[in-house]
Every structure is written in C-alpha cells, then in structure tokens.
C-alpha positions in Angstrom: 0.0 0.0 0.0 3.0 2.3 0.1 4.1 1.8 -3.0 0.7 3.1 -3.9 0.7 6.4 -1.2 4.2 7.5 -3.0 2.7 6.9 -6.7 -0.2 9.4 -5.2 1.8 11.5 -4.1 3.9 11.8 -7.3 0.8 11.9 -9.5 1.3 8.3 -11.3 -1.5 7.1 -10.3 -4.9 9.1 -10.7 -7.0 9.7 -7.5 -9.8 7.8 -8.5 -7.2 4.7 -8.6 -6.1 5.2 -5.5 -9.4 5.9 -3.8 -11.0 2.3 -5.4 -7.5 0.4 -3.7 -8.3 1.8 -0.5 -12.1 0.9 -0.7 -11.6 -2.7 -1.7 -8.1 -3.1 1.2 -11.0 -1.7 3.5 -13.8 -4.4 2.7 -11.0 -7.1 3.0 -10.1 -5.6 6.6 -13.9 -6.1 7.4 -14.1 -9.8 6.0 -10.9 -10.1 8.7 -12.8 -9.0 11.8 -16.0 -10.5 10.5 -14.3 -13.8 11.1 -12.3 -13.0 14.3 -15.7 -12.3 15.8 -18.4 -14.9 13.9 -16.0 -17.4 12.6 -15.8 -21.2 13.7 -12.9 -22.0 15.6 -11.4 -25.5 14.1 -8.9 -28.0 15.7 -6.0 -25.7 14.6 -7.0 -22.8 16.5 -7.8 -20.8 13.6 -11.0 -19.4 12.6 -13.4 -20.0 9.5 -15.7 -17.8 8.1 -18.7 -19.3 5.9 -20.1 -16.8 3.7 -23.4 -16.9 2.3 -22.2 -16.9 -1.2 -21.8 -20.8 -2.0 -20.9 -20.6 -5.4 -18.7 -18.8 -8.0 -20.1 -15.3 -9.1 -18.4 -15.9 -12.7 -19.4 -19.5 -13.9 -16.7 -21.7 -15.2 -15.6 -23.0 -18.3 -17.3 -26.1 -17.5 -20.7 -24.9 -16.8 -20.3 -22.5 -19.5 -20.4 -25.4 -21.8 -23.5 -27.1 -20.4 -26.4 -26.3 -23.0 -29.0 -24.7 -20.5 
C-alpha cells in the first residue's frame, strides 16, 4: 500500500485509482474482523468464516459449456 501512497503523491497514479484500492483493502479488513468475531474455531485454533455466497459469481468453463 505504500508503493501506492508515493505513486499518489507523485501523481502516477490518478486519484480515482487510488481511492478504489483503499475501498476494496478496507472491505478485506472487514471480511478479517468478521471472522475473528463470527468465525468457527477449528482444531488448529484458527477461525473460519462461511459466507453466504456458496458458489462462483463468474461461472466456469465447464458450466459454461452445459447447454441450458
């Protein structure tokens, strides 16, 4: 993320790119402390987070394929 901060700050990178890294670093802090506080603690000691989403938002070749 520093890498990015300096490119900012030299004008390498426009604003709007910086502001969408920041957005989406900030949404994968929250998927962090969403499963330090409601994940399932397994036999390691680390914590799993089941998300609602059960399957791939982009389909795959395979399914692609499939005549519907």
């Amino acid at each position: 993320m520093s890498a990015l901060m300096a490119d900012l700050i030299e004008g390498r990178v426009p604003p709007s790119i910086g502001n969408a890294a920041c957005n989406a670093a900030g949404k994968l802090l929250k998927v962090v402390e969403l499963q330090m506080r409601y994940g399932t603690a397994t036999a390691g000691g680390q914590k799993i987070l089941h998300l609602a989403m059960t399957s791939p938002l982009m389909p795959t070749a395979e399914a692609s394929d499939k005549p519907q």
